[in-house]
C-alpha positions as a printed NumPy array, in Angstrom:
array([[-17.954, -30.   ,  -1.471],
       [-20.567, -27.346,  -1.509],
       [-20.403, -24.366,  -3.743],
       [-19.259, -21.423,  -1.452],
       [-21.857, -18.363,  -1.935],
       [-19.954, -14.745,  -2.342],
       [-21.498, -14.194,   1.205],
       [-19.741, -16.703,   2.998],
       [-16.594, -16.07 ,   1.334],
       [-16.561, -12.459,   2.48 ],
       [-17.457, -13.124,   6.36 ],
       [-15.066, -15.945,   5.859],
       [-12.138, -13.849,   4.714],
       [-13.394, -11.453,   7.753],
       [-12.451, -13.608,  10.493],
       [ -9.756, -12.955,  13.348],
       [ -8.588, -16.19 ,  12.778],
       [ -5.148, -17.339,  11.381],
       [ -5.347, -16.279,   7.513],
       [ -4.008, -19.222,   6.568],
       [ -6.907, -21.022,   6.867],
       [ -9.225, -19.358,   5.298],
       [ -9.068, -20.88 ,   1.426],
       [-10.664, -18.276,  -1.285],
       [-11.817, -19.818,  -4.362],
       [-12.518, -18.726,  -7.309],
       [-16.03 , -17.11 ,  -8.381],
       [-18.81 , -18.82 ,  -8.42 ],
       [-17.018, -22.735,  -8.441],
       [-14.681, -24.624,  -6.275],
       [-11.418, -24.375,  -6.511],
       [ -9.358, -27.615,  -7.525],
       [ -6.669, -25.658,  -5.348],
       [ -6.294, -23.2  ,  -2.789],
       [ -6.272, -19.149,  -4.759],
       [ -3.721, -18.222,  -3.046],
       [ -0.879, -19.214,  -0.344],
       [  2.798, -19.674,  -0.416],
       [  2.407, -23.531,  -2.144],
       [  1.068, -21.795,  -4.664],
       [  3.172, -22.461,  -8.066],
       [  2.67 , -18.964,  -8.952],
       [  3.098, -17.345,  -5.731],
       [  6.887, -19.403,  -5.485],
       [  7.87 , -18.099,  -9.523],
       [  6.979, -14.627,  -8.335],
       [  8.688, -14.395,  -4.482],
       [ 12.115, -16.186,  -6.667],
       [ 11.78 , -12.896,  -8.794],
       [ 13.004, -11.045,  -5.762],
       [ 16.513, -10.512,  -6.649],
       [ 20.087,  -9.124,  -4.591],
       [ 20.078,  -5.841,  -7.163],
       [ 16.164,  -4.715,  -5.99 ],
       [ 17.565,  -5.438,  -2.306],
       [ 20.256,  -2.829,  -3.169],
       [ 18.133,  -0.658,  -4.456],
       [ 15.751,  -1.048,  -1.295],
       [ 18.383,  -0.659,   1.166],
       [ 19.719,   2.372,  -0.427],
       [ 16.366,   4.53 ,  -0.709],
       [ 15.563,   3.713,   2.528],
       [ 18.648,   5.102,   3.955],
       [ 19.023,   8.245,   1.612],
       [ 15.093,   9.137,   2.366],
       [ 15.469,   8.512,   6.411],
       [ 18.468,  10.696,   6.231],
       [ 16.46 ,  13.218,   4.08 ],
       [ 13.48 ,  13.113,   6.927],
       [ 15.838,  13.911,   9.629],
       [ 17.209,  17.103,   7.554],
       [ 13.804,  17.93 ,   6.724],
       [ 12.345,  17.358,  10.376],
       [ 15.912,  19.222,  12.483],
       [ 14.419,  22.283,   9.428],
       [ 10.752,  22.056,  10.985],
       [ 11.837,  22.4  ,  14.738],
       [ 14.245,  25.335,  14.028],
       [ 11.361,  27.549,  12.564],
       [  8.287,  26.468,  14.024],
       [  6.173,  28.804,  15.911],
       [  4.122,  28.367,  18.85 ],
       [  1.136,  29.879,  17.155],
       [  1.255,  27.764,  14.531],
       [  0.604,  24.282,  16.088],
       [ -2.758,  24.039,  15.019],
       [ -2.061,  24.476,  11.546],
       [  0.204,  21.312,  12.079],
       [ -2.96 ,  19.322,  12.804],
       [ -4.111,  20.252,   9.903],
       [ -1.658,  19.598,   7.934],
       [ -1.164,  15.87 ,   9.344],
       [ -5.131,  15.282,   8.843],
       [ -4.817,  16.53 ,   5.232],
       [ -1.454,  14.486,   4.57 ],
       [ -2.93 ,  11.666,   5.904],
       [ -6.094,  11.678,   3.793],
       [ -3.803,  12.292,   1.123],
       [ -1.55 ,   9.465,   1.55 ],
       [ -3.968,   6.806,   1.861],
       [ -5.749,   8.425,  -1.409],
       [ -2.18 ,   8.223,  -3.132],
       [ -1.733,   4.459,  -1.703],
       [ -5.414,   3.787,  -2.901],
       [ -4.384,   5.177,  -6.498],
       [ -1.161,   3.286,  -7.032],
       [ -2.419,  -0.109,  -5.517],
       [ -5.28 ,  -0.139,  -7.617],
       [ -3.324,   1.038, -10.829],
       [ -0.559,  -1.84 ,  -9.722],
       [ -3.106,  -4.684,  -9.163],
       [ -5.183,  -3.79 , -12.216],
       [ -3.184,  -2.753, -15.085],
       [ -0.015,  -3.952, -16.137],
       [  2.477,  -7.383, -16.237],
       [  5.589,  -8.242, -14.275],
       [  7.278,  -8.976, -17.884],
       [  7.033,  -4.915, -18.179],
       [ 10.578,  -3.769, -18.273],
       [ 12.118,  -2.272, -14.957],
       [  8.884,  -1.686, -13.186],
       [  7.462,  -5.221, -13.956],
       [  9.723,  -7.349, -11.558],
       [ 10.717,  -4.163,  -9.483],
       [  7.086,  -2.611,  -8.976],
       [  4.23 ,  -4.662, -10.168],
       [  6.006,  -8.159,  -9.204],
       [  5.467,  -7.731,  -5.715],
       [  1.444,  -6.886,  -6.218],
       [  0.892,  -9.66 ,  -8.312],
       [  2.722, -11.697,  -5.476],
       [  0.4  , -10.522,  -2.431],
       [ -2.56 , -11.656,  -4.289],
       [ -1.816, -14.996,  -4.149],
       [  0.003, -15.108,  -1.395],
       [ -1.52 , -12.484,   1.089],
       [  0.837, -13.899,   3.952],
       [  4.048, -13.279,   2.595],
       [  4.038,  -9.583,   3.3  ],
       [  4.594, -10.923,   6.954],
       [  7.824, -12.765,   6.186],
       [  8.883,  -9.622,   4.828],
       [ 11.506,  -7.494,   6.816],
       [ 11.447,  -4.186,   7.189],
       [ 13.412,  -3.54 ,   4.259],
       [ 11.611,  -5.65 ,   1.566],
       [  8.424,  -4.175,   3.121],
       [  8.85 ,  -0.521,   2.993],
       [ 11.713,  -0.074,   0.742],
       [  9.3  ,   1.054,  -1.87 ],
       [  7.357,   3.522,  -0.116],
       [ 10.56 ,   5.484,   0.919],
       [ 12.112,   5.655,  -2.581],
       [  9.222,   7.412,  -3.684],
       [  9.387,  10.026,  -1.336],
       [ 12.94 ,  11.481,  -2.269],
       [ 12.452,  13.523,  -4.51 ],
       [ 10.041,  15.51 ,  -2.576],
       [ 11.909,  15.396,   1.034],
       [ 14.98 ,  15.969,  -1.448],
       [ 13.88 ,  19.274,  -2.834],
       [ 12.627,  20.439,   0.262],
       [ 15.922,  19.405,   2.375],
       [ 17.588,  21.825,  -0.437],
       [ 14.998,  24.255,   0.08 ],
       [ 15.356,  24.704,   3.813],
       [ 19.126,  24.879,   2.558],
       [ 18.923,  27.76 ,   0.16 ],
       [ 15.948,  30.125,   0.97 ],
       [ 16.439,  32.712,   3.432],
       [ 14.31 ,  32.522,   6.829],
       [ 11.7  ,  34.848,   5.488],
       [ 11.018,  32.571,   2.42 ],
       [ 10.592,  29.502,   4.64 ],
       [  8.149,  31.295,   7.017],
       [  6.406,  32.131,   4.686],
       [  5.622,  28.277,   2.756],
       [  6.309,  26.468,   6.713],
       [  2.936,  25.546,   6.539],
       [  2.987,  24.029,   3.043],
       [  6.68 ,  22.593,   3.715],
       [  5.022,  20.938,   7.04 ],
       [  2.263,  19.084,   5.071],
       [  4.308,  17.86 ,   2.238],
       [  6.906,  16.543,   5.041],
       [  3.671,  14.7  ,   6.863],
       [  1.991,  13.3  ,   3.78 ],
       [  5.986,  11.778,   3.155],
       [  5.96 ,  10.32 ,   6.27 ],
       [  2.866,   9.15 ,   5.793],
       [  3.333,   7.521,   2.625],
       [  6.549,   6.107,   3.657],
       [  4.766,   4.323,   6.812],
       [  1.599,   2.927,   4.134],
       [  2.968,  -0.386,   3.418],
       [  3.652,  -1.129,   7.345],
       [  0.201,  -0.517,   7.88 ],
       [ -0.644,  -2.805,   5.204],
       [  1.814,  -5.543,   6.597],
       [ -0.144,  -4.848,   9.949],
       [ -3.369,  -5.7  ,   8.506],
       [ -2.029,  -8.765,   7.544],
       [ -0.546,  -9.61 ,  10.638],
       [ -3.186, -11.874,  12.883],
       [ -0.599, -12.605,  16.212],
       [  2.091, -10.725,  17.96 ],
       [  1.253,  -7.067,  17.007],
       [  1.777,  -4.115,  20.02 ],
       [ -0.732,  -3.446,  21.654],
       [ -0.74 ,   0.008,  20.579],
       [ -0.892,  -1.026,  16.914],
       [ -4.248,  -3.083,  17.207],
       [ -5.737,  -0.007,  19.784],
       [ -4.892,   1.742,  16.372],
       [ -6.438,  -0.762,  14.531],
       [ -9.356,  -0.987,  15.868],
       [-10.008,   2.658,  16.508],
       [ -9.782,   3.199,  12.508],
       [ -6.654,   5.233,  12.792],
       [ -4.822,   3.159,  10.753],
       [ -6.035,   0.237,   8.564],
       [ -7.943,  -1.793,  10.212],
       [ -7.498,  -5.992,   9.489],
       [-11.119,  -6.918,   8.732],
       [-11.477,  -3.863,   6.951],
       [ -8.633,  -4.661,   4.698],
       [-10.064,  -8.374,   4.466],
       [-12.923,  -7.208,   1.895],
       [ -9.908,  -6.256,  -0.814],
       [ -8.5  ,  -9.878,  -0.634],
       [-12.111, -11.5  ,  -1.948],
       [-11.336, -12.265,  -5.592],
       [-11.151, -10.418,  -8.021],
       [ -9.697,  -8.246,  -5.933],
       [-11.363,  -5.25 ,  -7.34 ],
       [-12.35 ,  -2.897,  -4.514],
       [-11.119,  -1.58 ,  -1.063],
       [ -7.71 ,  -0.491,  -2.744],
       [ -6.358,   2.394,  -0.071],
       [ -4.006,   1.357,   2.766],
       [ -2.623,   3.777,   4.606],
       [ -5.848,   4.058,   7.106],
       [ -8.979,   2.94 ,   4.278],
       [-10.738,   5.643,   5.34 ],
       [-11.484,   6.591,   1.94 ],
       [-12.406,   3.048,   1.064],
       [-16.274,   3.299,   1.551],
       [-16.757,   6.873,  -0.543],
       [-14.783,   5.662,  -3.133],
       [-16.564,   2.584,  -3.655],
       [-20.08 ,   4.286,  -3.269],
       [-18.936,   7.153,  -6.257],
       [-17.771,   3.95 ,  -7.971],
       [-14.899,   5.677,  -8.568],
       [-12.613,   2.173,  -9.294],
       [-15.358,   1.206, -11.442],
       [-15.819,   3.985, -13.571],
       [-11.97 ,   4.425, -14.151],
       [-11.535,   0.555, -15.484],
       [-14.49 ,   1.278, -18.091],
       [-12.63 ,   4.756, -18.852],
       [ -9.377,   3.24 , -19.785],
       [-10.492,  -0.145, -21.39 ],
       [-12.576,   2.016, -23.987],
       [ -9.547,   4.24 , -24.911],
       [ -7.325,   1.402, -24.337],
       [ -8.656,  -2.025, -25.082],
       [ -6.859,  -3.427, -21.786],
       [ -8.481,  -5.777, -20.137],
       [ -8.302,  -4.784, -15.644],
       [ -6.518,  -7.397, -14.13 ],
       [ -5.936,  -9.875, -16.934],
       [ -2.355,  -9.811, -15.639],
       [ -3.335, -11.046, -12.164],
       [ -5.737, -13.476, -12.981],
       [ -3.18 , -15.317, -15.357],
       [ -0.566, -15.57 , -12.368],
       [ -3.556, -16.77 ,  -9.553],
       [ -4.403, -19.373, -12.518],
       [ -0.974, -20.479, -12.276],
       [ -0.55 , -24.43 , -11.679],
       [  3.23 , -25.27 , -12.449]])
């Protein structure tokens, strides 16, 4: 078998075909198996680490933090002026610049640094991360739950305070911080909504309509787009929400420059942690 150049594995990993069959290997030599899928030995050790208490905890965050958005959003309606509206696009364009910075930051700090032997947040945070690597398909046999459950824990505290803000401060106070209340409540939403977009991405048959129209017009993340991430080693292309901050990023070589910051003051090798589970065999 011929030695795949890095070119060919990038349009390869771009096409609109079923992901499936489109084998990375590892750089610069062939692969005496397939980097990733769900035969994978490592990819089966890591989707058995999925356990009934992190389903608990799932389920639970994502009904506190829906219940949170609806106080939050009833909040919104009752004191939002007509004159204000345009303020609300702005706030939605800045929260959703935000969020996909914030799901750029804690993908590439998840993927890069790290083990899934870490106490607490190994199996319950990194786990999953290490997991997608080598098995880029399983977020689509995900449910809803499994999927997102993450993304709305995180915003609770946030939604929380501000439920118990809209709760406590007289009608003056809130006029007067709507506008910042609005864009924290967007970028939450926002951020709650980054890993369906990611599971979108990932998803080649059967999406809406409206989701690939979305797709395609870059509102949210695109699927070729997010393609260029999954060419080992993985090391670029890290935000998810919509990627639009993907190309800037990589030109400042922001990613880059942070690895070489924290290796120096920390000796840690970037993604030693992932490369030992995609090496994997038994």
């Amino acid at each position: 078998m011929a030695v795949k150049s890095d070119s060919e594995i990038i349009t390869n990993s771009m096409t609109e075909e079923d992901p499936n069959k489109n084998i990375q290997y590892s750089e610069g030599e062939v692969a005496s198996k397939p980097r990733w899928g769900p035969e994978h030995a490592g990819a089966k050790e890591l989707a058995s680490k999925y356990t009934a208490g992190k389903r608990f905890q799932e389920t639970v965050c994502l009904c506190v933090s829906i219940f949170l958005l609806i106080v939050n959003t009833y909040y919104l309606i009752i004191y939002f002026r007509p004159g204000d509206w345009h303020m609300i696009l702005i706030c939605a364009l800045l929260g959703i610049v935000t969020a996909d910075f914030c799901s750029g930051v804690v993908h590439w700090g998840a993927d890069t640094w790290g083990s899934v032997d870490l106490p607490v947040v190994g199996s319950g945070f990194i786990r999953p991360f290490r997991e997608h690597h080598i098995d880029p398909t399983s977020i689509t046999r995900h449910d809803f739950i499994e999927t997102n459950g993450d993304n709305f824990a995180v915003i609770i505290p946030f939604i929380g305070y501000s439920a118990y803000q809209f709760y406590t401060l007289s009608p003056g106070e809130i006029a007067e911080s709507y506008n910042w209340k609005m864009y924290m409540f967007l970028l939450a939403v926002f951020v709650s909504l980054t890993n369906q977009c990611h599971k979108w991405s990932h998803t080649y048959f059967g999406l809406p309509w409206y989701i690939t129209l979305l797709q395609d017009l870059h509102i949210i993340l695109p699927r070729k787009h997010h393609r260029i991430h999954h060419v080992s080693p993985h090391e670029t292309y890290y935000c998810i929400t919509t990627g639009w901050l993907n190309y800037p990023l990589e030109k400042i070589g922001f990613w880059s420059k942070a690895e070489s910051l924290i290796e120096s003051l920390t000796g840690s090798k970037p993604r030693s942690d992932d490369m030992a589970w995609a090496s994997k065999s038994q």
